[in-house]
C-alpha distance (Angstrom), angle and dihedral (degrees) to the residues before:
residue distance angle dihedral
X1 . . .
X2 3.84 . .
X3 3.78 125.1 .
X4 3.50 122.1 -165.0
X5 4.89 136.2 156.9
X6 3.40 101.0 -78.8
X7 4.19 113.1 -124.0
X8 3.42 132.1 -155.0
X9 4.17 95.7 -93.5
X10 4.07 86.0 64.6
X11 4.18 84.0 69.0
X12 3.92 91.4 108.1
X13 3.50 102.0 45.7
X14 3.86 97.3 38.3
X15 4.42 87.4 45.3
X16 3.98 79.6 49.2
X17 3.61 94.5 58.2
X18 4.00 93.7 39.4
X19 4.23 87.8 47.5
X20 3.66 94.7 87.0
X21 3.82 99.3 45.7
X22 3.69 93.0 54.2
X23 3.89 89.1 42.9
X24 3.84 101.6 42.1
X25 3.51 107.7 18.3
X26 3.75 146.2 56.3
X27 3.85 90.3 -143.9
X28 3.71 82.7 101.2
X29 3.78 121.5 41.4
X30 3.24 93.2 -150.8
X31 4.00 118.7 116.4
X32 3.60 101.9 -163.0
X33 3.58 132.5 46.8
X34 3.83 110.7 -123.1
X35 3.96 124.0 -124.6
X36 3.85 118.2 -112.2
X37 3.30 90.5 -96.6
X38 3.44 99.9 50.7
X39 4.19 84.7 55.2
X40 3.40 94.6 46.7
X41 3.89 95.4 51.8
X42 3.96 80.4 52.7
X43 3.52 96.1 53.2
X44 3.64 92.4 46.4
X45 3.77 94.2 54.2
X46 3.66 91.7 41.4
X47 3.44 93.9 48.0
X48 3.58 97.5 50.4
X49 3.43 96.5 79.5
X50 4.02 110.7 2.1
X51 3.86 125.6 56.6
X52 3.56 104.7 -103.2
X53 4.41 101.5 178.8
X54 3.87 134.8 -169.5
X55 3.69 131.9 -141.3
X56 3.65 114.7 -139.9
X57 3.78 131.6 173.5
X58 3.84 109.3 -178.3
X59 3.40 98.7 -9.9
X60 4.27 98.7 -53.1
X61 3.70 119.4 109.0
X62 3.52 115.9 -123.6
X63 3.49 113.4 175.4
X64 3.84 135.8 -1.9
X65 3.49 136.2 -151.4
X66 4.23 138.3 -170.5
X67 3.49 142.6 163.1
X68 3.76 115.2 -147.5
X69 4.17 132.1 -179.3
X70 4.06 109.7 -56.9
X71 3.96 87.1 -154.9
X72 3.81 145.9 -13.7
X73 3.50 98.5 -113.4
X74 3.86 122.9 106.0
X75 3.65 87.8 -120.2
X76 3.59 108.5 51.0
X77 4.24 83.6 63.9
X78 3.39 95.5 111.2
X79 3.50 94.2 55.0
X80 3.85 131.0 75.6
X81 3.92 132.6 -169.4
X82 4.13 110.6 -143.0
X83 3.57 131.8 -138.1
X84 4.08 124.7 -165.1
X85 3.91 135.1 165.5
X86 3.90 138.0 -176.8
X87 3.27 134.2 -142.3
X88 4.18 104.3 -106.1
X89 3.58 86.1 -126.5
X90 3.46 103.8 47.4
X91 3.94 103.9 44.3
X92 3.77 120.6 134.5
X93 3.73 89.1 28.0
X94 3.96 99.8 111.6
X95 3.18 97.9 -105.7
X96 3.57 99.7 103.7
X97 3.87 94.0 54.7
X98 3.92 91.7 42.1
X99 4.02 92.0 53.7
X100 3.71 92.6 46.6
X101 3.78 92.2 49.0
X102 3.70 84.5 60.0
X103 3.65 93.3 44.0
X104 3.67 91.6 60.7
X105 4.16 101.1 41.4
X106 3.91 77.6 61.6
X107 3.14 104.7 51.3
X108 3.98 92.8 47.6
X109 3.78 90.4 46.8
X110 4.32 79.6 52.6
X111 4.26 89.0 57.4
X112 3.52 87.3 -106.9
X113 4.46 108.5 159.7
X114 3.88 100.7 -162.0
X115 3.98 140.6 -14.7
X116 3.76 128.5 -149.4
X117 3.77 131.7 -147.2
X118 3.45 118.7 -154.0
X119 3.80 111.5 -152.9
X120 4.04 128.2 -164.9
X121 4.53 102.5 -116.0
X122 2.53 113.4 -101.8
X123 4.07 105.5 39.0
X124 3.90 104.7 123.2
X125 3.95 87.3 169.5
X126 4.16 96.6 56.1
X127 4.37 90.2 38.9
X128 4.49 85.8 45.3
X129 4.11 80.6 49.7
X130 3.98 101.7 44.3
X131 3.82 89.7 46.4
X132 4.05 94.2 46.4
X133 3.62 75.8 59.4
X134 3.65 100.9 43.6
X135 3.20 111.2 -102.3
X136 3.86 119.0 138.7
X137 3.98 131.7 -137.8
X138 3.70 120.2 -107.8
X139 3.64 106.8 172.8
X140 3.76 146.1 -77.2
X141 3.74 131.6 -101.2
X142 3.91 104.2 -146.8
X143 3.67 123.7 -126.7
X144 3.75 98.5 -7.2
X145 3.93 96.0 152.1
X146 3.63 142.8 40.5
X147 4.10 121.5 -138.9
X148 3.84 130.7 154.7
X149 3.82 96.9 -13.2
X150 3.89 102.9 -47.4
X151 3.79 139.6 80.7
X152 4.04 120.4 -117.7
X153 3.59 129.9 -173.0
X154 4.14 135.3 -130.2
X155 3.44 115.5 -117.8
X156 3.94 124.7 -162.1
X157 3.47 133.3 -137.3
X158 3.64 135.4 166.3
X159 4.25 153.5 -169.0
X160 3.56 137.4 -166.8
X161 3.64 111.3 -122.4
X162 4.07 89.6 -171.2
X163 3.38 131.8 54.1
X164 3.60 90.0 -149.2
X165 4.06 134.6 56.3
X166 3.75 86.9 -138.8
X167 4.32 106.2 112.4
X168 3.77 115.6 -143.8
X169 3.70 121.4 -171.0
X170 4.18 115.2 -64.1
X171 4.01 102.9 -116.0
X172 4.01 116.1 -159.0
X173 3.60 117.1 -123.5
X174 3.87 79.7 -122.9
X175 3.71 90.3 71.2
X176 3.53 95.8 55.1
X177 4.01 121.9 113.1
X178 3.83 112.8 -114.8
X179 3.74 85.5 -118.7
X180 3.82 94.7 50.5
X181 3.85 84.1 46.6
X182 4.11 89.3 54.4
X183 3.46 93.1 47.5
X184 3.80 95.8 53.0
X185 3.62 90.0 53.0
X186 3.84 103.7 31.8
């Protein structure tokens, strides 16, 4: 397994992973899948400032993972909301939990205080991974979106990055070192 930043040529194969979420799930909200372009002006924002990593084994992605701004206000800095899909075919593997361990060590080593999933309610199988990881419940916000004919809820969970309160400066991923960057991921 190989983990590398994803770039804007891994649109395809990262939209061909996401496909089947927007298609047969309500894991995303989203109604219609976007066009490669679409992703890969996503992963280029994203990516400008936030780690946003790929899973490969010989060559294939398999899985992807990002964090990405929580909120817009000067506050909320510290704080990211994350983002991670599997390959249909290759869930319960490991390589989800592996890629979001990775995920994390960044963004600590990036001054980051806490991150947030937000996970479709009911999902029992994304709230039994985010606590074998850690992560802690907050709550859920009842029927906040509308896919194929029902209503689902948000939940919240959460993990300190820090093991202090005390805020450093936010560092971009862009300002890391390639050989900070292959540690992280290697």
């Amino acid at each position: 397994m190989e983990f590398r930043l994803a770039n804007v040529g891994d649109a395809a194969a990262v939209l061909a992973i996401y496909r089947p979420y927007v298609e047969k799930t309500a894991i995303t909200f989203e109604y219609d899948v976007p066009t490669v372009a679409d992703f890969a002006e996503r992963i280029e924002k994203i990516s400008a400032d936030f780690p946003y990593i790929v899973a490969l084994e010989n060559g294939k992605i398999l899985a992807y993972a990002y964090a990405s701004r929580y909120r817009e206000r000067k506050a909320y800095d510290w704080v990211v909301e994350l983002s991670i899909y599997v390959d249909e075919t290759c869930q319960h593997k490991g390589i989800g939990r592996i890629l979001y361990q990775k995920l994390l060590t960044a963004l600590s080593k990036l001054n980051y205080q806490r991150a947030y999933a937000c996970i479709t309610y009911p999902n029992e199988q994304s709230v039994k991974f985010h606590t074998a990881l850690g992560f802690h419940w907050i709550g859920v916000f009842e029927k906040s979106g509308y896919k194929f004919d029902n209503w689902y809820g948000i939940s919240w969970m959460d993990i300190a990055l820090q093991k202090t309160d005390e805020v450093q400066a936010i560092r971009s991923v862009k300002e890391l070192t390639a050989d900070e960057i292959s540690q992280l991921l290697n």
